[in-house]
C-alpha positions in Angstrom: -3.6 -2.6 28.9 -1.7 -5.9 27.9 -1.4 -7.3 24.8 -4.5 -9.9 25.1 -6.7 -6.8 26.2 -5.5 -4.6 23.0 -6.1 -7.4 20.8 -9.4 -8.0 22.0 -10.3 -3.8 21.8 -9.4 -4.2 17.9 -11.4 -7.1 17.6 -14.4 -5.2 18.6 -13.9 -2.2 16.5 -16.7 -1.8 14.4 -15.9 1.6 12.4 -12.3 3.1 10.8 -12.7 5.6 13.9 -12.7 3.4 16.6 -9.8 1.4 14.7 -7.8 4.4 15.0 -8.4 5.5 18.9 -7.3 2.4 19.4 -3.9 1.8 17.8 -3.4 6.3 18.5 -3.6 5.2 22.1 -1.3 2.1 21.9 1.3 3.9 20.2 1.1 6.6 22.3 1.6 4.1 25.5 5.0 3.1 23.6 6.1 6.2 23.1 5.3 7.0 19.3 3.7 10.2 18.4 1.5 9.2 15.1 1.0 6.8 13.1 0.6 6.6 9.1 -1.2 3.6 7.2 -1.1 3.3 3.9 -2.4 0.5 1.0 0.5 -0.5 -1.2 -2.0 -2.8 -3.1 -3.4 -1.0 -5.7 -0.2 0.3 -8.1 -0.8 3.4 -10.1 -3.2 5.5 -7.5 -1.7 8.6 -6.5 -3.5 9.1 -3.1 -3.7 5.8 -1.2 -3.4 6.8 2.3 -6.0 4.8 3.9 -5.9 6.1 7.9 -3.1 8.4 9.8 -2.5 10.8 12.6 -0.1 12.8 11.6 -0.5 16.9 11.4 -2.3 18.1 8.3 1.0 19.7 7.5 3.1 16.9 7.2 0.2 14.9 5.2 0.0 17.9 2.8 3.8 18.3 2.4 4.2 14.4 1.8 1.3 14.4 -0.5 1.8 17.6 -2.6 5.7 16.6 -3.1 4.4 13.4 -4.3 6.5 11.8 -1.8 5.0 8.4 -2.4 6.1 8.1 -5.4 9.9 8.1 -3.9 9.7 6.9 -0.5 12.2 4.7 0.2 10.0 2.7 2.9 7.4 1.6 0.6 9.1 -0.4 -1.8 11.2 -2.0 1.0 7.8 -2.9 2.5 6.2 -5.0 -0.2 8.9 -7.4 0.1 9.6 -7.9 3.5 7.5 -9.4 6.2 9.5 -8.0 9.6 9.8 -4.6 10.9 12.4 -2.2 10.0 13.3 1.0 11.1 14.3 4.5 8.9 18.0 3.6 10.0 18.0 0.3 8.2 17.1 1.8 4.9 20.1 2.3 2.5 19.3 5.5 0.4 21.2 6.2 -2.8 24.8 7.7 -3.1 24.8 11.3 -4.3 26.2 11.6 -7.5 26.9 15.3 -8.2 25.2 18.2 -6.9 21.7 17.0 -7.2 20.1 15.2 -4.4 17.7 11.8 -4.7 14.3 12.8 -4.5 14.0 9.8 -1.9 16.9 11.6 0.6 14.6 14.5 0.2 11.4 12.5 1.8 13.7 11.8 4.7 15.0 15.0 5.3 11.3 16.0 5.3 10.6 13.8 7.8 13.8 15.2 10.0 12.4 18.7 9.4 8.7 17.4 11.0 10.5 16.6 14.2 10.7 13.2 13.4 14.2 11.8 15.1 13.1 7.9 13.1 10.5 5.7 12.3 9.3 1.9 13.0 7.9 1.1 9.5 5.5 -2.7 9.3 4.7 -4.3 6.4 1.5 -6.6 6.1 0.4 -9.1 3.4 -3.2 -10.1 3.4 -6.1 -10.6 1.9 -9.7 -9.6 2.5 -12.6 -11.7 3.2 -13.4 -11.7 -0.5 -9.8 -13.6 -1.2 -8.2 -10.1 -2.3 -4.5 -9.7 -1.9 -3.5 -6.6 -0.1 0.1 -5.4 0.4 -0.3 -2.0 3.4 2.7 -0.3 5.4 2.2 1.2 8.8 4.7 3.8 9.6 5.1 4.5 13.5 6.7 8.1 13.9 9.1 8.8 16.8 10.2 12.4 18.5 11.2 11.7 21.3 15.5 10.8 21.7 16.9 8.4 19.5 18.7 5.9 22.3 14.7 5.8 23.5 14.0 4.7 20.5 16.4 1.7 20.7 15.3 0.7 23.8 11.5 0.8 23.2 12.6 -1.4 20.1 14.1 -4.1 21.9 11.7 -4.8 24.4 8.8 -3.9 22.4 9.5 -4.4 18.9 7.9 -7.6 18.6 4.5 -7.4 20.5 3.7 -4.6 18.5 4.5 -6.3 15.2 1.7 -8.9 16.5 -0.8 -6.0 17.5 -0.7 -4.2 14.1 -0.9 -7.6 12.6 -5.1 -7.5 14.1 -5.0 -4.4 13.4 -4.4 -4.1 9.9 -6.5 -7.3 8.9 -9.3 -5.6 10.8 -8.8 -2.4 9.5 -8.9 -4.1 6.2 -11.7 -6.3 7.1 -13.7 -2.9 8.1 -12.8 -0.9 4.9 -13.9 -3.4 2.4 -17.4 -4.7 4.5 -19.7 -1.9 3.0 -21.4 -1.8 0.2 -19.9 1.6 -0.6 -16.1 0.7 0.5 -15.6 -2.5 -0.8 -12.2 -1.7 -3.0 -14.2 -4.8 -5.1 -16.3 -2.3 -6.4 -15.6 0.8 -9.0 -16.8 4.3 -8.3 -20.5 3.9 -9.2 -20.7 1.2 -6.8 -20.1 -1.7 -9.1 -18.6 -4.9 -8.5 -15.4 -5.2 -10.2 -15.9 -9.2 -9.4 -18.7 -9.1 -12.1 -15.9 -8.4 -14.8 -15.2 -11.3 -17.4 -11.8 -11.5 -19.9 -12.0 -13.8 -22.4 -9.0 -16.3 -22.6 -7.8 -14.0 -25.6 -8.2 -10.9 -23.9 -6.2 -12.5 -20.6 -3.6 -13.7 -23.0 -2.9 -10.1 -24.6 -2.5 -8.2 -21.0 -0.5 -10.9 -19.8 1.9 -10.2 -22.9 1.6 -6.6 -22.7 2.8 -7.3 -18.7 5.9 -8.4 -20.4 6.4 -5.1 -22.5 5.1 -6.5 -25.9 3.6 -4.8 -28.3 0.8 -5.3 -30.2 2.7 -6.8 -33.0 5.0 -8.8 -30.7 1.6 -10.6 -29.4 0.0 -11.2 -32.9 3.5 -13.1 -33.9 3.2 -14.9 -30.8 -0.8 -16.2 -30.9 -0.9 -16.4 -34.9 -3.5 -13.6 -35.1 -3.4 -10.4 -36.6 -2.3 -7.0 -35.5 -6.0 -5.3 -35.4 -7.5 -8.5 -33.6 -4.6 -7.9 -30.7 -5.8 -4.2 -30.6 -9.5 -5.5 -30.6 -8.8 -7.7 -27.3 -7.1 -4.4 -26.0 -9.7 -2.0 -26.4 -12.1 -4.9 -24.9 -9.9 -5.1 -21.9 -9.4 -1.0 -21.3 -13.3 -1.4 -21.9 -14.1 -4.1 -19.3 -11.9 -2.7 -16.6 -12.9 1.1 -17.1 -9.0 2.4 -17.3 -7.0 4.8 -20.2 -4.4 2.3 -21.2 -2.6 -1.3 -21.6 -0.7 -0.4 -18.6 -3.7 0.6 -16.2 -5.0 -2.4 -17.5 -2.6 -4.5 -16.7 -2.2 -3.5 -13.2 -5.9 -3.2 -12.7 -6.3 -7.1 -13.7 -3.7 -8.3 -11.9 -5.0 -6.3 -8.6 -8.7 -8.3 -9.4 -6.4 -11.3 -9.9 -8.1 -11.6 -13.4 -4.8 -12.3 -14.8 -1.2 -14.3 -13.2 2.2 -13.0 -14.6 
């Protein structure tokens, strides 16, 4: 199948399981064994991992290590916009006997049989005008100088294949009425929620590590009223704290630091 062909198959997916026969298939044709996809977007939720097709024990040993909390791919990936392999990443010197968590999640890796890993970053947004930030990993276990060469004939047509891909596996995800990431855990739109200008200017504050006091100095109110706006926010946007409400607003693009 050339690339026009694949294109055109992930065009026509309709479900998340179609989406992934497709792209398992493709990768497979290039010599990849799986494939992991996971939503960078939404800051401060432990289990993002959107679609994958990697062995339920590497899932559960990435997941109960908390792995994406140190993965050294991941923030990498929110900044650039090319592909990049596990051999480009530049982990931390080891200082002393103890090892960086984020060696460890490599290591991991090695110990699954992975020999490296093409790793594509995508910016986006939905067709509601959300931003998204996802990473694809591409898993390889075959030899290393295979690798190389698959990368430099290939490298760049499948960068342009999961580009479709992820927009329509994006553009799937959020269609529903259920799976709309616009839309809290009772089914409600998060689009319905309204800050006041007040309440707006006290998160965008508390972005910048003020406190409460810090923000009633700067707007020429008082402490309480600060707190009032805070509660209001925590209130509006159904989360424990400033800093969950901070992240939450600027996910709904309530609020520009």
């Amino acid at each position: 199948m050339n690339i026009e062909e694949t294109i055109s198959c992930i065009e026509g997916c309709g479900n998340s399981r179609e989406l992934h026969t497709v792209i398992q298939n493709y990768i497979e044709a290039k010599g990849f064994a799986e494939f992991s996809f996971i939503d960078n977007s939404r800051y401060g939720v432990s289990d993002p991992l959107i679609m994958n097709s990697i062995p339920k024990v590497w899932d559960r040993d990435y997941r109960s290590n908390n792995f994406i909390d140190v993965d050294p791919c991941l923030p990498i990936a929110r900044s650039a916009n090319t592909p990049f392999t596990w051999s480009d990443i530049k982990l931390p010197e080891r200082l002393g006997k103890r090892k960086p968590r984020s060696w460890m999640v490599m290591e991991a890796a090695q110990d699954h049989s992975y020999k490296n890993g093409l790793v594509i970053p995508f910016h986006y947004r939905d067709h509601l005008g959300t931003y998204f930030s996802s990473v694809c990993t591409l898993f390889w276990t075959a030899s290393p100088r295979e690798f190389l060469k698959r990368l430099k004939f290939d490298k760049y047509e499948m960068h342009l294949v999961f580009l479709y891909w992820a927009q329509r596996a994006i553009d799937v995800a959020t269609s529903g009425p259920t799976g709309s990431r616009m839309r809290d855990d009772t089914g409600s739109s998060y689009t319905d929620i309204h800050l006041t200008d007040r309440e707006k200017e006290a998160l965008l504050w508390a972005a910048q590590g003020k406190t409460s006091e810090d923000t009633a100095d700067i707007l020429g109110i008082s402490r309480q009223t600060v707190e009032t706006h805070i509660k209001s926010c925590l209130s509006k946007l159904d989360v424990a704290n400033r800093t969950q409400a901070v992240v939450r607003a600027m996910f709904l693009g309530l609020i520009v630091p």
